[in-house]
KOLZADREN-544043 format. One record per residue (C-alpha): residue number from 1; x, y, z; residue in three letters. Coordinates in steps of 0.001 Angstrom, whole numbers, plus 500000, padded with zeros to 6 digits. Each point is the difference from the previous one (the first is absolute). Layout:
   pos       xx       yy       zz   code
   NUM        X        Y        Z    ALA
...
This chain:
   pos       xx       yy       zz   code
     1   496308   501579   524694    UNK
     2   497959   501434   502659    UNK
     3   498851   498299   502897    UNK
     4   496942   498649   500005    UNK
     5   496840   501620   500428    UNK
     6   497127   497920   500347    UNK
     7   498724   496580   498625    UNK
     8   498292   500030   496441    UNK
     9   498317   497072   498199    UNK
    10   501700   497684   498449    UNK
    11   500735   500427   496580    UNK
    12   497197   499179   497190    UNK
    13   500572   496369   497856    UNK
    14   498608   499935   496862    UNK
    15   500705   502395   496594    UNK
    16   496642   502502   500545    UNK
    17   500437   500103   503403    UNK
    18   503541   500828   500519    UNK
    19   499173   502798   497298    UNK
    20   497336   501183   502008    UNK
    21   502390   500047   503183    UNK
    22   502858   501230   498200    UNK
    23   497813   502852   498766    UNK
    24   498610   501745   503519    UNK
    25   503425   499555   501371    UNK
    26   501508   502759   497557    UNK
    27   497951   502188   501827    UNK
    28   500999   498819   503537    UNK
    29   503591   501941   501227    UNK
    30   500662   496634   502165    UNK
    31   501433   497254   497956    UNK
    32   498597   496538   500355    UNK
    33   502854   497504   500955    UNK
    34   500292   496612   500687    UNK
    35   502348   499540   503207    UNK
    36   501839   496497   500010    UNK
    37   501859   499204   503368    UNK
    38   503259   498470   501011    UNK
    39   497915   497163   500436    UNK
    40   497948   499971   496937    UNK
    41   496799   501272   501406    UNK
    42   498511   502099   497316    UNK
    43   497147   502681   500323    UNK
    44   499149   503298   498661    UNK
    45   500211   503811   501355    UNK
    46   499535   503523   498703    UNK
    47   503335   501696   500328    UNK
    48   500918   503417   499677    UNK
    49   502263   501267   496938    UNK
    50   502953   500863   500895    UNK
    51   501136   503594   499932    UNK
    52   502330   501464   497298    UNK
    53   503687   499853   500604    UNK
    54   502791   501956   498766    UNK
    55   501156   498172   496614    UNK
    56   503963   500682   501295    UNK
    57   498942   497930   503052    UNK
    58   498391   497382   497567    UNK
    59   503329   499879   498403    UNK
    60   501922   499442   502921    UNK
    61   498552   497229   500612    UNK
    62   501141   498181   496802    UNK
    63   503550   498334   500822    UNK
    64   503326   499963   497155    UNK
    65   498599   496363   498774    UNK
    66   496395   500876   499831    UNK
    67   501027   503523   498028    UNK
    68   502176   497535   497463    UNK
    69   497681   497916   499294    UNK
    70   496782   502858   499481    UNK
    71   502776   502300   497729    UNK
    72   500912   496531   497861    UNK
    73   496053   499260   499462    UNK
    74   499228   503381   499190    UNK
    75   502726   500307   497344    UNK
    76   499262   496811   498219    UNK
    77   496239   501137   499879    UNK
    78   501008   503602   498555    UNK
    79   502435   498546   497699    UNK
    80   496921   497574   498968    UNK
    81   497654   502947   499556    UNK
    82   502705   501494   498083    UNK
    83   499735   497350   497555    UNK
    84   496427   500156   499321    UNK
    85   499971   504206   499965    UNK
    86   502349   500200   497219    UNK
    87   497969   498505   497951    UNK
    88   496491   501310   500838    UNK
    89   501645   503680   499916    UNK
    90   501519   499732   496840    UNK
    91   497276   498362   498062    UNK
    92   500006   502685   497380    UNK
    93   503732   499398   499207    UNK
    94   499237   496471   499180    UNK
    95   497130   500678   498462    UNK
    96   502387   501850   497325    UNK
    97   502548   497771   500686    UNK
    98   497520   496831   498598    UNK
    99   498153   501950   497614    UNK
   100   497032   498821   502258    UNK
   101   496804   501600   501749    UNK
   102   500420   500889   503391    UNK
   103   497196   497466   501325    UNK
   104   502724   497537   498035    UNK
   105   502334   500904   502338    UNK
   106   497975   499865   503078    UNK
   107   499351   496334   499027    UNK
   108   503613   499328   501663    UNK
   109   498683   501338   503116    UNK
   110   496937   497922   500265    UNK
   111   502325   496661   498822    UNK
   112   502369   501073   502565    UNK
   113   497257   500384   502595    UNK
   114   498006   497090   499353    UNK
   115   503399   497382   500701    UNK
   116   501185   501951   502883    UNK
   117   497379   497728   501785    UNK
   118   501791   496829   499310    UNK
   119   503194   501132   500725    UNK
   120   498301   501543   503554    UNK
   121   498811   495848   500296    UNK
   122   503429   498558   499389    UNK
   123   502374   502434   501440    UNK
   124   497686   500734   503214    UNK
   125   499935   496002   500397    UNK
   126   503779   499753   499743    UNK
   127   500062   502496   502530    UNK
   128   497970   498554   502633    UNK
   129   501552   496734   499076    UNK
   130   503726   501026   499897    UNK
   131   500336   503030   501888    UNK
   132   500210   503494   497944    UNK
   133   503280   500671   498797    UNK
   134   500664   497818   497206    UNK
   135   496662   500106   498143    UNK
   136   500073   503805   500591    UNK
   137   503818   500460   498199    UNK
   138   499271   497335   497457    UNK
   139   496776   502377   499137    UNK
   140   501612   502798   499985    UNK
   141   503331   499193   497866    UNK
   142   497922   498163   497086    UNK
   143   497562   503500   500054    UNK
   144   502820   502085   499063    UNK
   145   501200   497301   497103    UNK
   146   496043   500625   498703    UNK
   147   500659   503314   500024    UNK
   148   503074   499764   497896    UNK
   149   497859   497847   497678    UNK
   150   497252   502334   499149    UNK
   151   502925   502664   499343    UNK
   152   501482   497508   497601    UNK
   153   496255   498972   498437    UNK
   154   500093   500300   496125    UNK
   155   496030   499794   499380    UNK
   156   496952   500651   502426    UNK
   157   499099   496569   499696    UNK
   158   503544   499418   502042    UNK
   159   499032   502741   502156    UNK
   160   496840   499145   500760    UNK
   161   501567   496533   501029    UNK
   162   502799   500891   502086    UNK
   163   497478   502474   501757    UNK
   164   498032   497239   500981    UNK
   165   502914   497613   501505    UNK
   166   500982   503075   501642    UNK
   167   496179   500320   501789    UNK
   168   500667   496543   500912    UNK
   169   503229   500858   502065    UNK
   170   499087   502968   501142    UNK
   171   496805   498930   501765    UNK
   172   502619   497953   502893    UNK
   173   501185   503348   501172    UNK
   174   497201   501384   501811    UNK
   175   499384   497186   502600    UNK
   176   503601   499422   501160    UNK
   177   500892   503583   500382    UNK
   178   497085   500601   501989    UNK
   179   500058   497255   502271    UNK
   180   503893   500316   500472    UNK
   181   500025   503736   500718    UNK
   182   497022   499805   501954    UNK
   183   499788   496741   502009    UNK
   184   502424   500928   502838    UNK
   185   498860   503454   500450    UNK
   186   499047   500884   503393    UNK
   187   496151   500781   500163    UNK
   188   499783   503628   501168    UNK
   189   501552   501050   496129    UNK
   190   498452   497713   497649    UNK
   191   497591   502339   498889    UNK
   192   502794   502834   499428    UNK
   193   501816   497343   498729    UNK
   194   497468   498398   497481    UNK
   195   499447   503647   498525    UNK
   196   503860   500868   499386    UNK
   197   500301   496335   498262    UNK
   198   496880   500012   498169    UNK
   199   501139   503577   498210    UNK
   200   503122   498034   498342    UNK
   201   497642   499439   497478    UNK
   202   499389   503781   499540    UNK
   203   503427   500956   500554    UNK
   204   500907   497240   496915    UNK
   205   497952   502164   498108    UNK
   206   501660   503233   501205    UNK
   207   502988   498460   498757    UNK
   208   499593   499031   496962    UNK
   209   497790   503009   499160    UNK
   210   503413   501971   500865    UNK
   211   501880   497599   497799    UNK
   212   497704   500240   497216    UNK
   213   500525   504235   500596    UNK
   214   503647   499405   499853    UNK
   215   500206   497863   496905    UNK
   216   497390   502542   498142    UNK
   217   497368   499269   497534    UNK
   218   501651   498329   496995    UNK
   219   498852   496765   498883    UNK
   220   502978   497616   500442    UNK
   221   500617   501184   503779    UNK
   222   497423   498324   501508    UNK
   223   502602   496892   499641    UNK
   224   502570   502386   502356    UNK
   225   497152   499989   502667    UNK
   226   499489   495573   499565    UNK
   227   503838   500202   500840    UNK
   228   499715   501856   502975    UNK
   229   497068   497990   501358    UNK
   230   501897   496354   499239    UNK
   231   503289   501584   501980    UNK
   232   497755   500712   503039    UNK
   233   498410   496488   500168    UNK
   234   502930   498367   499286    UNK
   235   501532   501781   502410    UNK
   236   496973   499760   502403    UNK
   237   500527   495829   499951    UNK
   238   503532   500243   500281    UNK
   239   499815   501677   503921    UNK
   240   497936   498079   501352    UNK
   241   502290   497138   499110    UNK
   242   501888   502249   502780    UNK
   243   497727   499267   502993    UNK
   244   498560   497042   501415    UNK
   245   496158   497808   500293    UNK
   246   497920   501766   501773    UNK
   247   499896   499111   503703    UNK
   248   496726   497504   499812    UNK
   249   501521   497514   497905    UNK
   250   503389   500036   501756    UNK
   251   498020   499609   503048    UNK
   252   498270   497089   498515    UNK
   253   503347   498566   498550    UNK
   254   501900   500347   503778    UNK
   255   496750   497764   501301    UNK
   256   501763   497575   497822    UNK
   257   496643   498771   498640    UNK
   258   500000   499432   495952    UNK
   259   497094   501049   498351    UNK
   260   499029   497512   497268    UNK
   261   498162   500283   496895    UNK
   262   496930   498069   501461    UNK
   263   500124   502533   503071    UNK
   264   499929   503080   497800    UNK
   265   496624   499035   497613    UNK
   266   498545   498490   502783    UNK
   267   499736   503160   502228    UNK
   268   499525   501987   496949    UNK
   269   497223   497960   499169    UNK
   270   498486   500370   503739    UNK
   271   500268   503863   499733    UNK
   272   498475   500386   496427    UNK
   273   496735   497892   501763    UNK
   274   499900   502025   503055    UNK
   275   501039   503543   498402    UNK
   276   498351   499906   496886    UNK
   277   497245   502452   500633    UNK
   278   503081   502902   500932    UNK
   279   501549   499330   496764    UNK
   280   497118   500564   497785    UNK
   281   498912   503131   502050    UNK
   282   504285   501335   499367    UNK
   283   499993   499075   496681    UNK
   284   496618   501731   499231    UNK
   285   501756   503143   502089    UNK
   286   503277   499803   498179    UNK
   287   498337   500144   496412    UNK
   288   498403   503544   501039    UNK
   289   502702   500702   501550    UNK
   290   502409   499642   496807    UNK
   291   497194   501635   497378    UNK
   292   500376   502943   502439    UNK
   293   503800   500266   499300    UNK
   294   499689   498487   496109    UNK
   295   497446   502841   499184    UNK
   296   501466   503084   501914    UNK
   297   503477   499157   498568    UNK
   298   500735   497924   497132    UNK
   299   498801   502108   497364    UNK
   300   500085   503811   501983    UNK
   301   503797   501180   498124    UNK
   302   498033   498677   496728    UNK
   303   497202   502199   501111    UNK
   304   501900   503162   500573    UNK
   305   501889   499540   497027    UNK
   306   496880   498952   497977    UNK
   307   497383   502195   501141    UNK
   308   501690   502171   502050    UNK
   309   502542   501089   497251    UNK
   310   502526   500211   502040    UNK
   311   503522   499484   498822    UNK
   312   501887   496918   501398    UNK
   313   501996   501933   502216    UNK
   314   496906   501313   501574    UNK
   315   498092   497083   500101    UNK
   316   502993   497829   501922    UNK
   317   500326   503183   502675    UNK
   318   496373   499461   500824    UNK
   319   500357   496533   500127    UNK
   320   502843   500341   503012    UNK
   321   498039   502349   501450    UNK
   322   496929   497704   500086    UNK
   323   502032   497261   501124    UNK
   324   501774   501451   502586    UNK
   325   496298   501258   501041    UNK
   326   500071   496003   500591    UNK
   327   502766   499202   502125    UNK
   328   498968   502782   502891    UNK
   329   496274   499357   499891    UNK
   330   500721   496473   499991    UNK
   331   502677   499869   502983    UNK
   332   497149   502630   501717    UNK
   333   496930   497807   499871    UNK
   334   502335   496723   500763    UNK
   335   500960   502037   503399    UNK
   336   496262   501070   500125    UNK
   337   499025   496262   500070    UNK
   338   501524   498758   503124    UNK
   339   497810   502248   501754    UNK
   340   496756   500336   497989    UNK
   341   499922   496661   498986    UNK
   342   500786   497912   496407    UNK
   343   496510   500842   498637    UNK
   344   499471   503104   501181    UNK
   345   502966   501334   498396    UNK
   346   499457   498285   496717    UNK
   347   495992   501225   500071    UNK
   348   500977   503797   500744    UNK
   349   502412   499995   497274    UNK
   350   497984   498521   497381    UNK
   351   497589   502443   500722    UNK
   352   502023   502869   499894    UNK
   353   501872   498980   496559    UNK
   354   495876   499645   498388    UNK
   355   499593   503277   500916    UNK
   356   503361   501145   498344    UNK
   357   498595   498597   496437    UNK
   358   499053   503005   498559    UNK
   359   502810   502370   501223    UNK
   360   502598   497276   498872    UNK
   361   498810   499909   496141    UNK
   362   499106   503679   499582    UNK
   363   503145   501932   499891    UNK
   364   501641   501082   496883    UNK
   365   503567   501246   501645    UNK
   366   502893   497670   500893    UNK
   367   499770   501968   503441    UNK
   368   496304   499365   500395    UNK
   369   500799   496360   498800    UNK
   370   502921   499642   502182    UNK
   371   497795   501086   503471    UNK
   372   496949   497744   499249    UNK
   373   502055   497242   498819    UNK
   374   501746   500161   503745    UNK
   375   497135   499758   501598    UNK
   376   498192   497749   498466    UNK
   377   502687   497260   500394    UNK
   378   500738   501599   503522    UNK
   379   496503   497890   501047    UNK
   380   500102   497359   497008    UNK
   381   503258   499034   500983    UNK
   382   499093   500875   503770    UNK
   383   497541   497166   499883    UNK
   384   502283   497504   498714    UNK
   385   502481   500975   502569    UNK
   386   497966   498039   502281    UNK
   387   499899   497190   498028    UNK
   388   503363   497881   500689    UNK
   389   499334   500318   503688    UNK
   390   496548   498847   499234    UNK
   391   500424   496699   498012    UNK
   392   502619   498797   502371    UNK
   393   497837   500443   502660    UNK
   394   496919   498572   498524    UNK
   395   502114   497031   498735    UNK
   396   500766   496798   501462    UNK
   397   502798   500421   501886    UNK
   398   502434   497434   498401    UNK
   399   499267   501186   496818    UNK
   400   500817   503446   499961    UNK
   401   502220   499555   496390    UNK
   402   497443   498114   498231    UNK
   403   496120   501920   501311    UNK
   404   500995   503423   499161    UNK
   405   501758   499556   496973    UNK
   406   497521   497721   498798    UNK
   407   497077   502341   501112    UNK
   408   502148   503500   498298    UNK
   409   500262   497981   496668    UNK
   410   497043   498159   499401    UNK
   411   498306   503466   500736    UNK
   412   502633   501301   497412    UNK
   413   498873   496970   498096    UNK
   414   496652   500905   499652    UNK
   415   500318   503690   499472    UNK
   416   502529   499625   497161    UNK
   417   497460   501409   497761    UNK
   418   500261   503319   501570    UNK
   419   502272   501385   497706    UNK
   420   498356   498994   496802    UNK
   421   496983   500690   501065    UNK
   422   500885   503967   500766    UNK
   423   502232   500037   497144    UNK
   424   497147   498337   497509    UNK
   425   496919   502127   501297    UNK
   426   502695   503083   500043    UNK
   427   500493   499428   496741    UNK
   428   496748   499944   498811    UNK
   429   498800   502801   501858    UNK
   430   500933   503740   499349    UNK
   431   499939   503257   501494    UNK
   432   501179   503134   499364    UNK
   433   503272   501192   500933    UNK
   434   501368   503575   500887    UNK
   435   500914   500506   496509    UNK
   436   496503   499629   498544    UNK
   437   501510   496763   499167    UNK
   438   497953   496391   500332    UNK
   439   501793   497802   501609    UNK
   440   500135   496291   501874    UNK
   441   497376   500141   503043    UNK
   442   502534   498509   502662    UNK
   443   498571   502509   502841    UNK
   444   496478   499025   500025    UNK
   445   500836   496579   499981    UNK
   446   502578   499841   502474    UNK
   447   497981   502099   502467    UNK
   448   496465   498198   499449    UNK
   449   502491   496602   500343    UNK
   450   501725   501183   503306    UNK
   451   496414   501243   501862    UNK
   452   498600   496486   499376    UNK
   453   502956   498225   500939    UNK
   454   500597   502384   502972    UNK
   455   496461   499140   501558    UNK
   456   500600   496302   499305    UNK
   457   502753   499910   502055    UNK
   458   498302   502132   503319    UNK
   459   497408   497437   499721    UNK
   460   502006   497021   499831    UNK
   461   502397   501182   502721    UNK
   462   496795   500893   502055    UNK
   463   498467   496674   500341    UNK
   464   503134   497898   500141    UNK
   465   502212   499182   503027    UNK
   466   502574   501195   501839    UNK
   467   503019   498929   501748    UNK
   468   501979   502705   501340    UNK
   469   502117   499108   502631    UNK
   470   500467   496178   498998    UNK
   471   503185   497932   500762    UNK
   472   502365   498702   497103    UNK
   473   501858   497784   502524    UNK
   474   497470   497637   500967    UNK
   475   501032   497193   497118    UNK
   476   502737   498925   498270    UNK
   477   500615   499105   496513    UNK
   478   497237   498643   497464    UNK
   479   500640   496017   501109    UNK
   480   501303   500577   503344    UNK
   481   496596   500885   501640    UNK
   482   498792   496245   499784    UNK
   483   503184   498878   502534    UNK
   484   498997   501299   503237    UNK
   485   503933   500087   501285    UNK
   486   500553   502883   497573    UNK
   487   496850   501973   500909    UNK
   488   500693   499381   503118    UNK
   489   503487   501218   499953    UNK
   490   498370   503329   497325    UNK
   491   497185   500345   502857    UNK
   492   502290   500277   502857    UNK
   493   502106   502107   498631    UNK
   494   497231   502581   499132    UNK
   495   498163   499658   503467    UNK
   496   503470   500823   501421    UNK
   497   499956   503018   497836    UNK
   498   496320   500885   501216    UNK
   499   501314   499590   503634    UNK
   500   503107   503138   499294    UNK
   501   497335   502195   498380    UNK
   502   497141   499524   501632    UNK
   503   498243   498764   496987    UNK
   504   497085   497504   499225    UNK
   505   499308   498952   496794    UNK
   506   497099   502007   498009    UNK
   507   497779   498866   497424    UNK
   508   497613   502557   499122    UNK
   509   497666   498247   497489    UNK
   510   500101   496157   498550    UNK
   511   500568   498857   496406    UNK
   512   496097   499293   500080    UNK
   513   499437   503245   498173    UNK
């Protein structure tokens, strides 16, 4: 971060006026920091942004450990959005496959996204609590069993329940590969960084949109695809057994200080009391956040095969396209972030994607599909590209495994819906087709959906905080933070870290939001 340039007043307290403050400073180029000391001295200054750097140099500074540990996240979170994708892109195969309406099917997406929450609680805890590694593998291993399950599920009644113990496990993904291939990275590239990890998500979908191509469109091989996606979890959980706890926790454990069961609620209480108001406000921003990705994606192959008339092969090849639309414009605005700012980035590109509504829903080609499809999810996907970088900087620092997975899923939680909802009013809705033909309405509805949810999210983002810039280091585990000889030992060892790089710690923005 820049130098400083200037002193500004101190940051607003309260809900209204933090929103107020948070508000005029999206329009200010100078970011709003608070500057805490080697000494603990804390007061606030405008600084400048800093200017773009060459993303090669970005990745240079990344060292053989900290690229390990960011490759091994990002795989188990593709392999996890894998898992989901091949069943929301093959809903009309199991529709057949059941003998059951399509909204039928979709109810195994809304099970599986309204337990993902409590698996976020429980596996994000464990993580905090335990260190990474173990909750993360024991996730990931039992996710691919699930998806051997639902292969191996008779009736939809068994489907619909394995589905749902599968939303339960797959919720404890998110947190711990975020944290652990984002917590050591050096601050320059965590925006670049944050986009490129973020887009595992889209490029889960790439992959088993190209699966899905591969296998082709006959009933019984959407259970090839449900293989495919329980080898890559299984496998997923099976290296990271090859590498060890990330560096905070073996930190913690060389300060020889034992964290105890009484130690870990009894922070965790203290935060929840003190960083309540920041939860609510990422919560509330994570449920527009995943009804912008539920409604642009979940039912668009059903709504170029449906309404589109495109055959299957078509309809996949747009899909890719779409998707890997997703992965640059994602890794893009992530880059663009560092610079511009969290908000900024995640404002612009809502913006731009409302705008992209009608163009999106209008052509009748797989070509003209294909190109709006990119760039639609180029700045869908571009916003949430900001958003791992985001949470774990708006979170309390020892918590970086539970707050954003918690946050991503009860957001998920809420918006499980999404997919029923398009899939219900789709269904009940027509409109002509190229043909002459009426058919489902899934354009209007998915474009009226994605403008409302689109302007949500510039809003929210716009009168929430920011903390670009913000040390990881300053803590150590959830239940060590209450001892002052492990802080102490954390502390030191991050001021010594400030003192090579010429770094203070920034806090733009509080968690009164």
């Amino acid at each position: 971060m820049a130098a400083g340039n200037g002193t500004a007043e101190p940051l607003a307290k309260g809900i209204f006026a933090s929103a107020k403050q948070s508000w005029g400073d999206l329009f200010r180029w100078k970011q709003r920091v608070v500057v805490t000391n080697e000494l603990g001295e804390s007061y606030t200054e405008w600084h400048a942004p800093e200017r773009p750097r060459n993303p090669i140099s970005l990745f240079m500074l990344l060292s053989a450990k900290n690229w390990i540990y960011f490759l091994v996240g990002m795989y188990a979170w593709t392999a996890d959005a894998f898992d989901f994708h091949a069943l929301a892109i093959q809903t009309v195969k199991l529709s057949n496959y059941y003998e059951r309406t399509k909204t039928d099917i979709t109810t195994a997406i809304t099970l599986t996204l309204l337990l993902r929450s409590v698996g976020a609680a429980v596996f994000g805890l464990l993580g905090d609590r335990f260190g990474r590694k173990w909750p993360m593998v024991a996730n990931l291993i039992v996710l691919g069993l699930l998806q051997i399950a639902t292969i191996y599920s008779a009736t939809f009644e068994q489907f619909l329940a394995v589905r749902s113990l599968f939303g339960l496990f797959m919720g404890g993904v998110y947190g711990n590969a975020v944290a652990m291939a984002l917590e050591n990275c050096p601050t320059e590239a965590r925006g670049l960084m944050s986009g490129i990890l973020q887009q595992g998500y889209a490029l889960g979908y790439v992959l088993a949109a190209c699966a899905n191509l591969g296998v082709g469109g006959a009933t019984d091989t959407w259970k090839t695809v449900f293989w495919i996606a329980a080898g890559l979890s299984i496998s997923a959980g099976l290296v990271r057994c090859c590498f060890p706890e990330s560096e905070q926790f073996r930190a913690a454990k060389a300060a020889g200080h034992h964290i105890s069961a009484a130690d870990f609620w009894t922070e965790t209480k203290s935060m929840l009391a003190k960083e309540w108001r920041i939860c609510v406000y990422c919560i509330f921003l994570m449920t527009w956040f995943n009804y912008y990705a539920h409604t642009s994606q979940d039912s668009y192959t059903t709504f170029m095969l449906e309404s589109k008339e495109l055959p299957n092969d078509a309809a996949t090849r747009a899909s890719i396209l779409m998707n890997t639309g997703a992965c640059v414009g994602g890794t893009i605005i992530g880059y663009l972030s560092q610079f511009i700012g969290r908000r900024r980035a995640i404002v612009g590109a809502a913006l731009i994607s409302c705008c992209l509504v009608p163009a999106w829903i209008l052509p009748t080609t797989e070509s003209g599909l294909s190109a709006s499809g990119f760039w639609i999810q180029f700045f869908v996907q571009g916003a949430w590209g900001v958003i791992p970088i985001h949470l774990n900087e708006l979170s309390p620092p020892a918590y970086r495994s539970t707050f954003p997975g918690l946050a991503y899923q009860l957001g998920n939680m809420i918006s499980s819906p999404a997919a029923q909802i398009v899939n219900a009013i789709s269904e009940s809705h027509f409109v002509l087709s190229k043909s002459g033909k009426l058919v489902d309405g899934y354009g209007p509805t998915m474009g009226i959906a994605l403008a409302i949810v689109a302007v949500g999210i510039a809003v929210t983002a716009a009168l929430g905080p920011e903390k670009r810039g913000r040390s990881f280091e300053r803590a150590g585990p959830a239940g060590a933070n209450i001892h002052g000889d492990v802080e102490k030992v954390v502390d030191n060892a991050s001021i010594s870290d400030s003192k090579m790089h010429g770094a203070v710690e920034l806090e733009s923005g509080k968690s009164e939001v």
